[in-house]
N, CA, C and O of each residue as an XYZ file, in Angstrom:
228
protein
N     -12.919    -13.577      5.523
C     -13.616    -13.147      4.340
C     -13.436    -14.233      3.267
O     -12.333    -14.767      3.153
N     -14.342    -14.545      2.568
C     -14.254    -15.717      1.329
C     -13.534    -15.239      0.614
O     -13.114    -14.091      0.756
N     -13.166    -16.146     -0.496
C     -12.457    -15.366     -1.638
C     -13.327    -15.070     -2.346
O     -13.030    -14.086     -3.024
N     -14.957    -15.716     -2.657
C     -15.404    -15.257     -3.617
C     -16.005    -14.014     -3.547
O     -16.429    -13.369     -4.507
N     -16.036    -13.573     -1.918
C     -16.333    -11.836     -1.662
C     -15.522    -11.282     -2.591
O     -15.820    -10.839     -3.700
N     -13.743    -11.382     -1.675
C     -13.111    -10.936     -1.948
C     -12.924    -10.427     -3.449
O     -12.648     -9.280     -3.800
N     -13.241    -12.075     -4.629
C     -12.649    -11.661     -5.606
C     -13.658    -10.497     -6.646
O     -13.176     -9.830     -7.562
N     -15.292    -10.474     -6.179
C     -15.945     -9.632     -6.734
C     -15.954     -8.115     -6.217
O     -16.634     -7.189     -6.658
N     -15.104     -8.100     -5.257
C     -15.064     -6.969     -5.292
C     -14.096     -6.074     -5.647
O     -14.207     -4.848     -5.656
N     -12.590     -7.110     -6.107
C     -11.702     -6.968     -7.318
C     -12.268     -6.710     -8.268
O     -11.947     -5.661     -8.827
N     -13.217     -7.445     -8.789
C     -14.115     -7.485    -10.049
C     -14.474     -6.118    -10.645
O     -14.316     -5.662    -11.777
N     -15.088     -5.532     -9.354
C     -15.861     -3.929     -9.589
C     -15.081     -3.467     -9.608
O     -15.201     -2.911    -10.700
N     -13.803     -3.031     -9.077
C     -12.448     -2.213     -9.226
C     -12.078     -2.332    -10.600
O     -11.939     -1.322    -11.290
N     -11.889     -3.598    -11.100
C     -11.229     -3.781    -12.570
C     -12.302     -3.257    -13.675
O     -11.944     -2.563    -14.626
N     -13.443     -3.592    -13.495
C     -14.457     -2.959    -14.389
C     -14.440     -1.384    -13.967
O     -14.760     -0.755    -14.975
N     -14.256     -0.719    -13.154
C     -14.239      0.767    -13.317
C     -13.143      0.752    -13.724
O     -12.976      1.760    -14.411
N     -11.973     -0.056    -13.668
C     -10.835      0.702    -13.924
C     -11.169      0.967    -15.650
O     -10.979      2.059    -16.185
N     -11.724     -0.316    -16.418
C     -11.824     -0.531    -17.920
C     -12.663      0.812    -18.182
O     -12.169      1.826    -18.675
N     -14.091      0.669    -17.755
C     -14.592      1.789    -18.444
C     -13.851      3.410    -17.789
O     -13.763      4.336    -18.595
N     -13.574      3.533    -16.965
C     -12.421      4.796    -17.160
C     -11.343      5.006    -18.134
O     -10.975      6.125    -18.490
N     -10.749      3.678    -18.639
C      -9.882      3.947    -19.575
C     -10.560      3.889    -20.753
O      -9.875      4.142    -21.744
N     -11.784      3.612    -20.946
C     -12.132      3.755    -22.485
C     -12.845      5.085    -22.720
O     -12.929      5.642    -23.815
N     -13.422      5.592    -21.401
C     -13.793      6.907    -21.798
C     -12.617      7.883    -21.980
O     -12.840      9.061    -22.259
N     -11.097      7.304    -21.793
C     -10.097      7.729    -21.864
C      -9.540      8.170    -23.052
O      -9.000      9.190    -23.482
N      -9.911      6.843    -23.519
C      -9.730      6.614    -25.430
C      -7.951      5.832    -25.105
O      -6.926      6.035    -25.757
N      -8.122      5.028    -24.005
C      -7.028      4.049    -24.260
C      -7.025      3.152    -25.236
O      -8.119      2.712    -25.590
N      -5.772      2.660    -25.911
C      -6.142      1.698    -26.678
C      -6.376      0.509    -26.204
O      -6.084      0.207    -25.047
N      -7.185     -0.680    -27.429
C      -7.956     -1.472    -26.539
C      -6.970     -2.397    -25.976
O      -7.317     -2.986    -24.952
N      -5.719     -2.655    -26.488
C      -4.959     -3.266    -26.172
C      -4.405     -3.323    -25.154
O      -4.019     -4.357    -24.609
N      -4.254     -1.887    -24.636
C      -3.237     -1.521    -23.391
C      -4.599     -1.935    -21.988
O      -4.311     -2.551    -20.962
N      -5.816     -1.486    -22.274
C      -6.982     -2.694    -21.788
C      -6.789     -3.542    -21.399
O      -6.773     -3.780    -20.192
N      -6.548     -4.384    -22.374
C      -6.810     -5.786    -22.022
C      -5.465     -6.088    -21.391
O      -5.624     -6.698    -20.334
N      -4.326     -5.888    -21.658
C      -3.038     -5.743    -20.734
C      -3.296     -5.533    -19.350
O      -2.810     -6.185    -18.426
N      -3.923     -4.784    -19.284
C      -3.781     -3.889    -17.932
C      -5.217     -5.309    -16.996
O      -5.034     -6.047    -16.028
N      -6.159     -5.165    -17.653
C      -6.464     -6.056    -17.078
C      -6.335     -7.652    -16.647
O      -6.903     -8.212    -15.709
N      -5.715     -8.032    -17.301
C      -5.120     -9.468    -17.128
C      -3.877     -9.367    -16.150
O      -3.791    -10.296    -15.346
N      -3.021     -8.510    -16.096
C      -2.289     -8.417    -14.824
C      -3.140     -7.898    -13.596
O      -2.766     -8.529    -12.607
N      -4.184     -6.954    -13.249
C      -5.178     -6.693    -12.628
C      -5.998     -7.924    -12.191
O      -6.696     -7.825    -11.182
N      -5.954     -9.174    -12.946
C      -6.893     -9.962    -12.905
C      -5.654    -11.120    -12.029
O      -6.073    -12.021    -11.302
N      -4.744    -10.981    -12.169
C      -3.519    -11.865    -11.509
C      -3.181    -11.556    -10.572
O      -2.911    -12.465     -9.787
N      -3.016    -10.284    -10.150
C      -3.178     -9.601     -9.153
C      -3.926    -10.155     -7.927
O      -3.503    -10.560     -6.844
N      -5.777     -9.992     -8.680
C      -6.861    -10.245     -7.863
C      -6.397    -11.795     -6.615
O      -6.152    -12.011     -5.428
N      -6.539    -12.602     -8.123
C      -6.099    -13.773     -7.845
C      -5.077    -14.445     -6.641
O      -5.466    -15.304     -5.849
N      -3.578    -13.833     -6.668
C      -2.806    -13.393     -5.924
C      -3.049    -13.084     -4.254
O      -2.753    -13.854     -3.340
N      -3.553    -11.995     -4.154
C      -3.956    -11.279     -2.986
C      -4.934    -11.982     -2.599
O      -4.943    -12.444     -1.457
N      -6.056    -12.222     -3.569
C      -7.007    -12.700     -2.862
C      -6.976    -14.812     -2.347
O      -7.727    -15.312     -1.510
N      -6.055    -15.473     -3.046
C      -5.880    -16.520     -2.108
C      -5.042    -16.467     -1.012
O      -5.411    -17.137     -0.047
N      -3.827    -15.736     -0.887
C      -3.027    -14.728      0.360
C      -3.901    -14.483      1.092
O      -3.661    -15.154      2.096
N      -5.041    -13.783      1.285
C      -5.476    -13.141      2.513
C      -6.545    -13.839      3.183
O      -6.855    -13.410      4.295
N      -7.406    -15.212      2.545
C      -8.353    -15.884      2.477
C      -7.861    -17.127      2.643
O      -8.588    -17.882      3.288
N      -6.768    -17.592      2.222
C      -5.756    -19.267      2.604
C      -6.174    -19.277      4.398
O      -6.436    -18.333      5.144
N      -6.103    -20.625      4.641
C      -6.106    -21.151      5.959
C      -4.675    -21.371      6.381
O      -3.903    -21.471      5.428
N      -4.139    -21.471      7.568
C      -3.196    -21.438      8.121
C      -3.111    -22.790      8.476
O      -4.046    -23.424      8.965
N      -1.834    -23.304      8.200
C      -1.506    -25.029      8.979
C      -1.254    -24.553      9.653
O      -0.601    -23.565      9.987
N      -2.328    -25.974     10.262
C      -2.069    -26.462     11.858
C      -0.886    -27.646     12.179
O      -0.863    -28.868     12.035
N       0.061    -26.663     12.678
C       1.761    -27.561     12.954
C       1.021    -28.330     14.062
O       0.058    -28.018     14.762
N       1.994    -29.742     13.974
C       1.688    -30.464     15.741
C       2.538    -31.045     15.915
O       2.661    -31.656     16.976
């Protein structure tokens, strides 16, 4: 799987997660918190599962 699949479909997760919390009446702060570790996250996992494997010889 690419990462750039991968990372848009992080993308849509993090955007529902936002507008769920604002229909929440989170503050905007705890928002943008939440998403920037969400967004490191993405990042994270998604070069982990998408990296190529060395070839030892």
């Amino acid at each position: 799987m690419s990462f750039g699949l991968y990372f848009a479909g992080f993308a849509i997760v993090i955007g529902g997660l936002i507008y769920a919390a604002v229909l929440l009446h989170v503050p905007t702060q705890w928002i943008v918190v939440g998403s920037i570790v969400l967004l490191g996250l993405a990042i994270l996992t998604g070069v982990k599962a998408t990296r190529q494997k060395d070839q030892s010889s």
